[in-house]
VOGU-3710 file (C-alpha; in Angstrom, 3 decimals, decimal comma):
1> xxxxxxxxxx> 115,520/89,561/126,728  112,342/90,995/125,453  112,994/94,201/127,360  116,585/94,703/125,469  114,847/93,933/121,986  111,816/96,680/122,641  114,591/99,437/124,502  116,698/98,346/120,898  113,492/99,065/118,285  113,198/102,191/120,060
11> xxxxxxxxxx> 116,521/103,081/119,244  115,720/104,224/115,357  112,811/106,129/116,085  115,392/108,498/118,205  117,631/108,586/115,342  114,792/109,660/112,303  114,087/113,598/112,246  110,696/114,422/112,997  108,207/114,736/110,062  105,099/117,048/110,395
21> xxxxxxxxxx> 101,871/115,692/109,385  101,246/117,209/106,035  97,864/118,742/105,644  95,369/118,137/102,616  93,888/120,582/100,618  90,175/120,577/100,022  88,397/122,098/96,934  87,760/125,570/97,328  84,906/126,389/100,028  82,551/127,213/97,304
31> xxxxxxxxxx> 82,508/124,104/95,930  79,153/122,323/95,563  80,020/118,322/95,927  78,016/115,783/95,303  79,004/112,306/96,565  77,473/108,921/95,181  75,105/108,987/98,399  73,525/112,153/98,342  70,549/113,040/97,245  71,416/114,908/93,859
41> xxxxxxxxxx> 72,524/111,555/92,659  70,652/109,249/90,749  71,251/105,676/89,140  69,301/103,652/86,644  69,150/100,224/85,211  69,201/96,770/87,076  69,952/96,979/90,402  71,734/93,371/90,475  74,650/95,125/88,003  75,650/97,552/90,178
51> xxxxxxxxxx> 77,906/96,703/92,524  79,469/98,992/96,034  82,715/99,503/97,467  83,631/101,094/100,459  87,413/101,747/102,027  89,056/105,209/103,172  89,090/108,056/101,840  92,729/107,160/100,479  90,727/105,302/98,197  87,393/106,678/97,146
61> xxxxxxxxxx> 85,789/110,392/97,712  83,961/110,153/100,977  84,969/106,264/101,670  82,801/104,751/98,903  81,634/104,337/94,897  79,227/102,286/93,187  80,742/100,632/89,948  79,314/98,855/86,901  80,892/96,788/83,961  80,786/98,332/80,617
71> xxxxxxxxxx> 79,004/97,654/77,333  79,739/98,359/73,451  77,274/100,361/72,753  73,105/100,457/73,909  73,181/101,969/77,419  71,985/100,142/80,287  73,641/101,153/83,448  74,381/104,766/83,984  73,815/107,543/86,659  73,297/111,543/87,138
81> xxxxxxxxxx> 74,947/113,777/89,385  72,473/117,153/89,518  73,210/120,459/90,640  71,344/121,485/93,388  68,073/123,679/92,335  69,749/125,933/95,281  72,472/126,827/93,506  73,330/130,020/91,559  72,294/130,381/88,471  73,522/131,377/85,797
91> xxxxxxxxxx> 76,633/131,072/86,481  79,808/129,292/84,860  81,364/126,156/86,661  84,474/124,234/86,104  83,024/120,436/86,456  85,564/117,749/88,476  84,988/114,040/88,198  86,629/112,201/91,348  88,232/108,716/89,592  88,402/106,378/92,474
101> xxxxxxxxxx> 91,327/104,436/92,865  90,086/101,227/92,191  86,808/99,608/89,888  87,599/102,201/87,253  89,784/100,908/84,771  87,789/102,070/81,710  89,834/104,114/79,023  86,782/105,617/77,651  84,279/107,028/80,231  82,211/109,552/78,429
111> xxxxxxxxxx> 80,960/111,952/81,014  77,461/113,729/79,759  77,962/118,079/80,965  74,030/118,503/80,675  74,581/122,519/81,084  71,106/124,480/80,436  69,915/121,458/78,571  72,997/121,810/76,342  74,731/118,809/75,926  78,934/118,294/75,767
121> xxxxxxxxxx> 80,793/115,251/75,736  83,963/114,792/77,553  85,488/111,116/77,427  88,410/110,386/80,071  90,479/107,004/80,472  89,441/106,420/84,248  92,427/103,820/84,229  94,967/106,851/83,891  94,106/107,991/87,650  94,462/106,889/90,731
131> xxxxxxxxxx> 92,048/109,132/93,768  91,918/112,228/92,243  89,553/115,204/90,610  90,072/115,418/87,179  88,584/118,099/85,182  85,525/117,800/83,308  86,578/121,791/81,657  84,378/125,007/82,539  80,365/124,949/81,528  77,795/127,465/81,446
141> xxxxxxxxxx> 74,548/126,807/83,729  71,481/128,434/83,354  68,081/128,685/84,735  67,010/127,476/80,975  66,790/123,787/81,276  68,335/120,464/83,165  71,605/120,988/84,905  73,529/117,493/85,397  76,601/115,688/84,519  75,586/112,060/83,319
151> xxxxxxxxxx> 77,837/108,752/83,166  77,111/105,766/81,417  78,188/101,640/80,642  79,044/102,590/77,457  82,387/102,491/76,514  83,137/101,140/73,061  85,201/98,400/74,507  84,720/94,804/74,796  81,619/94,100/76,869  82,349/93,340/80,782
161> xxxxxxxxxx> 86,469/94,413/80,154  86,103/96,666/81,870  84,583/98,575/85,348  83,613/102,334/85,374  83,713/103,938/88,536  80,636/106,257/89,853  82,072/108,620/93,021  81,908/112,414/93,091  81,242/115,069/91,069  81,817/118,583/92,014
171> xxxxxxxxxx> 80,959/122,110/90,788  83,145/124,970/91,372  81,611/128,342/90,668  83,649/130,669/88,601  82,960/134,279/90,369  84,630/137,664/88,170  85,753/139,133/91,506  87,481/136,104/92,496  90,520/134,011/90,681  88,863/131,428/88,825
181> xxxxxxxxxx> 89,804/127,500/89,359  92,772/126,643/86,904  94,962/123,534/86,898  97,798/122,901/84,752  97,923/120,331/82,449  98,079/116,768/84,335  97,312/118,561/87,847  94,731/117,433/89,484  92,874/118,321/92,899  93,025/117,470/95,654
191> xxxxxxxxxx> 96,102/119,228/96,008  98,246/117,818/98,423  100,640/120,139/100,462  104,030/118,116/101,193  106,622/119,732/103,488  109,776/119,882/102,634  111,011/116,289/102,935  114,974/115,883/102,230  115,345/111,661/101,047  118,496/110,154/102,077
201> xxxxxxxxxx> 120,205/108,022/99,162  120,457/104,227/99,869  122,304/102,260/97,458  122,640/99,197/95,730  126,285/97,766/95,813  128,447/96,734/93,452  131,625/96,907/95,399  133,642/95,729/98,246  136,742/98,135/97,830  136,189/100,180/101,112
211> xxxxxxxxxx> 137,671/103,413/99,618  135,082/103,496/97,439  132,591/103,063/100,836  134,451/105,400/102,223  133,640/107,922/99,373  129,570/107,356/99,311  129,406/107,527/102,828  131,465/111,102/103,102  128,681/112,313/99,544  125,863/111,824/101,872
221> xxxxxxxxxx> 127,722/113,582/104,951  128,395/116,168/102,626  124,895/116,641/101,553  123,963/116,521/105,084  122,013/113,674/104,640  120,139/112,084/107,737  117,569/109,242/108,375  117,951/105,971/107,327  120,433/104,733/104,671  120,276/100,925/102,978
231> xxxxxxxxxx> 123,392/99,949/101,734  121,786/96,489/100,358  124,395/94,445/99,675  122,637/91,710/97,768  121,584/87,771/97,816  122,657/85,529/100,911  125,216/83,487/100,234  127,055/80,633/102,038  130,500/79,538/100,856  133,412/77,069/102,405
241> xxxxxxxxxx> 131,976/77,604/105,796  131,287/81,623/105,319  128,347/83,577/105,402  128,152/86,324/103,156  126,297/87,727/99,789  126,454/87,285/96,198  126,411/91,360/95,100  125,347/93,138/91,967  128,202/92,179/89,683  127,909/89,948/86,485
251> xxxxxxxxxx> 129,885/86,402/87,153  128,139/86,395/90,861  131,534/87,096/92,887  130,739/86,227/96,849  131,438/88,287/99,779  131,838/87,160/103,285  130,392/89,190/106,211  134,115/89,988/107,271  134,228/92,220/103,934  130,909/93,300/104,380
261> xxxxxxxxxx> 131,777/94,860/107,907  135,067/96,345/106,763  133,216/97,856/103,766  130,671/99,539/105,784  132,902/100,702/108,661  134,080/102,556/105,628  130,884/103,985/104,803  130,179/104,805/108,069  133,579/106,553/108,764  133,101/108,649/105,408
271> xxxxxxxxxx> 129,996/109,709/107,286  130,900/111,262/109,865  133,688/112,834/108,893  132,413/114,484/106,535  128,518/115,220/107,658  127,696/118,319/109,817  128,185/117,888/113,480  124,584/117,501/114,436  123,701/115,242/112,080  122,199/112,051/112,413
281> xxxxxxxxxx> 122,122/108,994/110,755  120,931/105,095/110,820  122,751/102,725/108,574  121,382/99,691/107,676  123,228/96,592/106,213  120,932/95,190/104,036  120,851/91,652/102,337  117,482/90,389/101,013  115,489/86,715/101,035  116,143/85,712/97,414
291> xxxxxxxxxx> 116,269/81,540/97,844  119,713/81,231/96,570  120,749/77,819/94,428  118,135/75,008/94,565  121,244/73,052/96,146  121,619/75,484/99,137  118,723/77,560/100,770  120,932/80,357/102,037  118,222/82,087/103,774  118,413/80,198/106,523
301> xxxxxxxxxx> 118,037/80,525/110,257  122,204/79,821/110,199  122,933/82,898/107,861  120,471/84,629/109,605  122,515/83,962/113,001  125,940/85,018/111,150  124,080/88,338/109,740  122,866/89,582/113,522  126,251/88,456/114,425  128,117/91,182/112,192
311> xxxxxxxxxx> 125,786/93,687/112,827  126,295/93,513/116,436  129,976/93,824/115,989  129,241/96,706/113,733  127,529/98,310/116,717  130,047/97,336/119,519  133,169/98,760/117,123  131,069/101,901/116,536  130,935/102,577/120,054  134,804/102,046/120,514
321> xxxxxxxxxx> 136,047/103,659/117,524  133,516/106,764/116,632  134,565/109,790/118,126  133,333/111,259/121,257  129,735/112,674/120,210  129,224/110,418/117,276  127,823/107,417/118,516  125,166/109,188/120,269  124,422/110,366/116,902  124,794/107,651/113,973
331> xxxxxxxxxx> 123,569/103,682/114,663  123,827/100,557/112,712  121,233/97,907/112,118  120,644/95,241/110,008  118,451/94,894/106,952  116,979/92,860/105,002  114,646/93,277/101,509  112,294/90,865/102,257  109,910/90,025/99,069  106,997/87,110/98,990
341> xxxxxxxxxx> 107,511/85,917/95,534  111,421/85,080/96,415  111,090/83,007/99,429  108,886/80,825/101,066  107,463/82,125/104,617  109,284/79,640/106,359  112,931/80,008/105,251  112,295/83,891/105,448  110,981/83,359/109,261  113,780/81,347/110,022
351> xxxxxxxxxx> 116,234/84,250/108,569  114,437/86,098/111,188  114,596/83,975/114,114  118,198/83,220/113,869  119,183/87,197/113,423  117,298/87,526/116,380  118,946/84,945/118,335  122,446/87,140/117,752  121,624/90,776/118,392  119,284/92,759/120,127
361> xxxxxxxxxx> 119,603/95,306/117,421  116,347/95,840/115,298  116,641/94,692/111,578  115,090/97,119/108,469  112,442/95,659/106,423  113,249/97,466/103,110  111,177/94,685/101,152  107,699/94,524/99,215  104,315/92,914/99,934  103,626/90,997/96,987
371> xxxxxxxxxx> 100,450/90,025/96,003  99,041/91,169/99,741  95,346/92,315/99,928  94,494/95,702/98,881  91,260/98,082/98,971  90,185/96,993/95,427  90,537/92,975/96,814  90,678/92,743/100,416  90,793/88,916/100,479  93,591/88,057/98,338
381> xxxxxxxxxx> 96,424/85,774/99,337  99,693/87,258/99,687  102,108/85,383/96,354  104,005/82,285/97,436  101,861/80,807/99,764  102,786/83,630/102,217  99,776/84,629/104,603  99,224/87,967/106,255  100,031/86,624/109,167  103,474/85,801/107,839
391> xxxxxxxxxx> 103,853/89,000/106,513  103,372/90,753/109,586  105,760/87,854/111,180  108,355/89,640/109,394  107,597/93,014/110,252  106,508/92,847/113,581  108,583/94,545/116,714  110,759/94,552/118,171  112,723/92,281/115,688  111,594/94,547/112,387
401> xxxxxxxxxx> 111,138/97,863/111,239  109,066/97,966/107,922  110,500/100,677/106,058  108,389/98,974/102,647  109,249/100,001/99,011  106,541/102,554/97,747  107,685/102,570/94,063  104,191/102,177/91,967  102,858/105,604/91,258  99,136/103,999/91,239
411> xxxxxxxxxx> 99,037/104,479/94,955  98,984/100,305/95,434  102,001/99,801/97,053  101,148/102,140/99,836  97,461/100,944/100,256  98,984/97,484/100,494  100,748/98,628/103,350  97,941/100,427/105,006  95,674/97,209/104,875  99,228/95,542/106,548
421> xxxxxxxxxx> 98,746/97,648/109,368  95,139/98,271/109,971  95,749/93,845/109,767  97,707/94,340/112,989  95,882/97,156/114,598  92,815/94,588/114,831  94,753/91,951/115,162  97,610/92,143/117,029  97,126/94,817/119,417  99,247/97,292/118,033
431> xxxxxxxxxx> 99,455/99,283/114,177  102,721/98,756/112,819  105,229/101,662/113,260  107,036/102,454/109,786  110,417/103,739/110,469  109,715/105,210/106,771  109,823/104,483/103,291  112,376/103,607/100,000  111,448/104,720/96,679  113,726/104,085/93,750
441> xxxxxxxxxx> 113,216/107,269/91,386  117,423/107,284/91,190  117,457/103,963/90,333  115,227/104,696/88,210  117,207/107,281/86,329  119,974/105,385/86,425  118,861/101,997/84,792  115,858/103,006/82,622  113,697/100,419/83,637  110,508/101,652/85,216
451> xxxxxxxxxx> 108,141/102,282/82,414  106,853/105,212/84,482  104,870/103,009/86,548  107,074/102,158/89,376  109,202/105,414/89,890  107,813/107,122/92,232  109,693/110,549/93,778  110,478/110,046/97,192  108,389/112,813/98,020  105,240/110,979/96,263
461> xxxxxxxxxx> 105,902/108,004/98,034  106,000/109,842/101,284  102,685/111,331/100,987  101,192/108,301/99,110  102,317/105,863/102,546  100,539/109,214/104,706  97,456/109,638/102,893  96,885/105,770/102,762  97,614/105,570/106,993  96,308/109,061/108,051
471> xxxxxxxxxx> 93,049/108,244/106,231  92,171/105,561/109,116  92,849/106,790/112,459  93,385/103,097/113,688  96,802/103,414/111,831  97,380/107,313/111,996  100,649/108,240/112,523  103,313/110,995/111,538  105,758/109,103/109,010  109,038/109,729/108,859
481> xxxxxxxxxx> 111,331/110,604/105,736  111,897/108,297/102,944  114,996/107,013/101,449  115,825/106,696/97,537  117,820/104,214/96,363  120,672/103,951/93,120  122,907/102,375/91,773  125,533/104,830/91,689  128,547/103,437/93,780  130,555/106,196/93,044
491> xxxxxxxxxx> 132,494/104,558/90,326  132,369/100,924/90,434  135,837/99,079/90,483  136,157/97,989/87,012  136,511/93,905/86,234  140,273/93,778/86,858  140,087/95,306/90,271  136,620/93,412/90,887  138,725/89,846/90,572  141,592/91,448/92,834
501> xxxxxxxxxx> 138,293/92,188/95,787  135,903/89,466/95,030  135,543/86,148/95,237  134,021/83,734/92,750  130,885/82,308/94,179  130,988/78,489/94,159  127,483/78,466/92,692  125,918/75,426/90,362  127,233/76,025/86,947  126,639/73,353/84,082
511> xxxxxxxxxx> 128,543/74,816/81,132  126,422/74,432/78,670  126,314/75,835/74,666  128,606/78,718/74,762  128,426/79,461/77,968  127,056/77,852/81,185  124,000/77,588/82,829  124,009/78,877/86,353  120,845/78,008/88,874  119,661/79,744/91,716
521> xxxxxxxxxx> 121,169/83,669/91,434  119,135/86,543/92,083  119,325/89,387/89,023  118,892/93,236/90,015  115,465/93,620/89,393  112,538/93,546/92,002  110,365/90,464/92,216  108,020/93,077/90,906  109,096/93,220/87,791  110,801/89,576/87,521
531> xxxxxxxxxx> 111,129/86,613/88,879  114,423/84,288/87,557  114,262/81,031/87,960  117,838/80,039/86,742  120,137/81,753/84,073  122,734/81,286/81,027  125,871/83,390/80,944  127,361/83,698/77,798  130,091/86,357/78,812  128,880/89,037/76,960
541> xxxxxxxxxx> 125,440/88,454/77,908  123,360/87,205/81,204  119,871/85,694/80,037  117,862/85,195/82,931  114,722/82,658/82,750  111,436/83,130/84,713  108,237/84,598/85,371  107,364/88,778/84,015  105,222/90,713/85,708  103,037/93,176/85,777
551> xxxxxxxxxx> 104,272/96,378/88,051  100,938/97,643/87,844  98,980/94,832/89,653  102,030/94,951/92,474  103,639/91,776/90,808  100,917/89,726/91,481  100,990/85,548/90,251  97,818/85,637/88,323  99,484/88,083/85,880  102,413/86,689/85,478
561> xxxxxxxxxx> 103,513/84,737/82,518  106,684/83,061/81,163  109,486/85,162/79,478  113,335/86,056/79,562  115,262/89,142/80,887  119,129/89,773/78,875  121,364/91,976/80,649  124,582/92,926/78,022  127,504/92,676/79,850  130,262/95,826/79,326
571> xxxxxxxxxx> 134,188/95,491/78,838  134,224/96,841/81,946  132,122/93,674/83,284  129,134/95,994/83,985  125,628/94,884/83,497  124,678/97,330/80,898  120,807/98,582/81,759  118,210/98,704/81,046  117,778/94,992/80,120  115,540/93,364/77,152
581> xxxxxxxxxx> 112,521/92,052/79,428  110,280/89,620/76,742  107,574/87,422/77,631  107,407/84,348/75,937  105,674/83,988/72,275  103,343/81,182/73,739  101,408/81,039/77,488  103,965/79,761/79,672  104,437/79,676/83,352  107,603/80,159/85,099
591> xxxxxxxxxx> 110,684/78,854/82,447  113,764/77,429/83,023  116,520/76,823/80,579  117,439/73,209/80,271  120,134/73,325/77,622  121,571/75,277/75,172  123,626/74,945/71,909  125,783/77,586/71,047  123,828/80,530/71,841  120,195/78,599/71,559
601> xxxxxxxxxx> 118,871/78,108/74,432  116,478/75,802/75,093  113,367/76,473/77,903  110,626/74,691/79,631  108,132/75,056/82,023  107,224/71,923/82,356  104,752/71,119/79,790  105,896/74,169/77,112  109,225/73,806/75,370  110,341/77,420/73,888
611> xxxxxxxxxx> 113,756/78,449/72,297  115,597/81,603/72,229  118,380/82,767/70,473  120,853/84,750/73,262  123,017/85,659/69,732  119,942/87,324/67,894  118,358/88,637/71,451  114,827/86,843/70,141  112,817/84,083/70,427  112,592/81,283/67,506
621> x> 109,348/80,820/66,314
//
């Protein structure tokens, strides 16, 4: 058995094109660096208030900083970077500052050019960037005085808010008779070099009609798409004795697998008749670990069972019925977007066990790590209780394929990942192998709900996921091409046609108010940026109670606080994006909504009663 589950994880790794390892770009060979632990560099003030931090070189400039906290005003930590006395002088150099990614979230570091004992100021908001050289602008040294760039603790902003980050500095000499250094605005060295990496399109769905399957799969034959493909269908669902999913339609309508199958037979059909003969392609049927209604814990070992069940159907009816050619060239697998703050670890294990009990066919791990340890805080606890070890449960061959959401531009996602797999290079014997990576800059576009924080480009995902691995050689390794999801089903059936296909789930619903309350139902958001706990649908409006978060910290639980998410609903039946996301007037921890009248709605989280008004969109105060 073992041998048919490792021969079966092998199978996707023959489907993926090959990716080249993308090389890095220095600073130009004249550049005079100088690092945090060479000699030209100089600190001053209490030793016991400056603190060290070492990682990869994803992370910090030569795989460490120092760091300090920040005062008002009245210097007391600060350091010096000097140019060497061998250098040429005079001469005019551009000045970079290299802002670690982590331990440098001040928004006022005032960096000190000391150029021929000339003095100018240039004040940068460390907390903007994320491993890279930023300009300091062009200076003039001279043989005239002191030659130094100088940081200090003093910020201007509450005392110990914030840390300021101490890591390279580097001088780039500005010769006449060759092109001087010049960024544009918001470019920064180093400059990566990305090949040219074509993203697949995954997709949320919002349909069952198979002609409309049929369409997106023959739009990504037709743009001679191949690597991996989600089609995540949405939250597990059981229902009078089926297993299915509830998908990404207001008023929750219920699938069974049998649609499921025929829908992406359709997909997969659209594929191939209308891709280029060579291509090649991996389909994965995706549903994710959301808990479902407190009543019925659909991820479950049982639904996991049915799921490995359909996709091994999938696979036997794509051998009978592809043509001759094709099924050496397109495969089916499952899928699953597995997130920490939607599940416990032991209902998402036991999804895994019983898929694994059906089918010898790999599943895709399309999900998040949530909370996991990163570079900046190596010790933290995955959220939910998970461990790493559970993590890694979930991901580990030959069951899973991580193929992990990259979406945060601030690099965290992907170092998340990295410290995932150096976890199981020194633990488990082997580095985990990422069959790629999603990003959701479509989705993005689409929805209007990123902020800019979480929309990565597929290609800066890619390279994000490679510098983060390829910076440790214990979990080196060439990566292959991302997907990018959306929520473009290539016209969604419209309500009337939606009743005709779907079927009402039979979830908990307590009418309540004007409308009803409904427990236990997923919303399309990532557990990133919410987390529902149960929701009131008022027809023209879906308010959804539970915990915001911040994308920026990864969606961790210590910065999450109570709040609401309303999704309009269109004539069409649409969720109408983006939605109003509003945290709570008052500290709050995860809310519920426990009644409503008319349109007031009534929350708690246990000790904190709040109301909102679903009519006005706002909270009563």
């Amino acid at each position: 058995m073992l041998k048919r589950f490792v021969q079966a994880a092998l199978i996707l790794a023959n489907f993926l094109t090959n990716t080249p390892l993308h090389g890095q770009s220095s600073l130009p060979p004249s550049a005079i660096i100088v690092d945090e632990t060479d000699a030209g560099f100089q600190k001053f003030g209490p030793p016991q208030w400056w603190y060290t931090a070492t990682g990869t070189s994803f992370n910090f400039y030569g795989g460490g900083m120092i760091y300090t906290f920040n005062v008002m005003t009245d210097t007391i930590n600060y350091a010096r970077w000097s140019l060497p006395v061998t250098a040429t002088l005079p001469m005019t150099y551009e000045v970079f500052a290299f802002i670690p990614r982590y331990h440098s979230s001040t928004t006022n570091a005032r960096y000190e050019v000391v150029a021929g004992g000339v003095t100018a100021t240039v004040a940068i908001s460390q907390n903007r960037y994320y491993a890279e050289w930023v300009s300091l602008g062009m200076h003039v040294f001279s043989t005239g005085g002191p030659n130094f760039v100088q940081l200090t603790d003093s910020t201007g902003e509450p005392i110990n808010s914030r840390r300021i980050g101490f890591d390279a500095i580097a001088f780039v000499p500005q010769v006449s008779v060759t092109p001087p250094v010049t960024l544009p605005a918001g470019a920064y060295l180093p400059i990566t070099v990305t090949p040219n990496i074509a993203a697949t399109t995954s997709r949320y769905i919002g349909t069952m009609d198979p002609a409309r399957h049929y369409a997106m799969g023959c739009a990504s034959g037709r743009a001679g798409e191949q690597g991996v493909i989600i089609l995540a269908f949405g939250q597990p669902w059981t229902q009078d004795g089926q297993y299915g999913v509830i998908y990404y339609q207001p008023g929750f309508p219920f699938a069974p697998t049998g649609a499921i199958a025929e829908a992406s037979k359709a997909f997969l059909r659209g594929y191939w008749e209308c891709a280029p003969a060579t291509a090649r392609l991996s389909v994965a049927i995706g549903t994710n670990n959301y808990r479902g209604a407190t009543l019925q814990p659909a991820t479950s070992f049982a639904h996991g069972q049915a799921w490995g069940q359909m996709i091994g159907q999938l696979h036997t009816w794509l051998q009978d019925a592809a043509p001759p050619g094709v099924r050496d060239r397109i495969a089916v697998f499952g899928g699953n977007d597995i997130e920490m703050s939607w599940n416990t670890a032991a209902l998402t294990k036991a999804w895994v066990d019983g898929y694994a009990s059906a089918t010898a066919r790999p599943f895709i791990n399309f999900g998040t790590c949530d909370g996991c340890p990163t570079s900046g805080n190596p010790t933290q606890n995955p959220n939910n209780g998970w461990t790493v070890d559970d993590v890694w449960q979930v991901n580990r061959p030959p069951y899973a394929i991580p193929f992990p959401e990259i979406y945060l531009r601030s690099g965290v996602n992907a170092d998340q990942w990295y410290r995932m797999s150096l976890y199981a290079a020194q633990n488990k014997g082997a580095k985990l192998a990422f069959g790629g990576l999603l990003t959701q800059w479509q989705a993005c576009r689409d929805r209007g709900t990123c902020g800019g924080l979480t929309d990565n480009t597929p290609q800066q995902g890619w390279r994000q996921l490679q510098d983060a691995l390829n910076a440790d050689p214990r979990t080196a390794m060439p990566l292959p091409p991302p997907s990018d999801i959306t929520w473009r089903n290539e016209g969604l059936t419209t309500k009337h046609m939606k009743d005709a296909i779907g079927i009402r789930a039979d979830i908990l619903r307590i009418p309540s108010g004007d409308g009803e309350i409904v427990e236990g139902v997923a919303l399309p958001l990532s557990a990133m940026e919410f987390l529902p706990g149960n929701a009131w649908d008022g027809g023209n409006a879906v308010v959804f109670a539970g915990l915001v978060r911040d994308p920026a910290t990864g969606g961790d639980d210590a910065n999450a606080r109570g709040g609401v998410s309303v999704f309009e609903v269109s004539p069409a039946g649409e969720y109408v994006f983006p939605p109003r996301l509003m945290r709570a007037p008052a500290q709050a921890g995860a809310l519920r909504i426990v009644r409503a009248e008319g349109s007031l709605l009534t929350l708690s989280d246990g000790a904190v009663s709040l109301q909102f008004d679903a009519a006005k969109r706002d909270w009563i105060k």
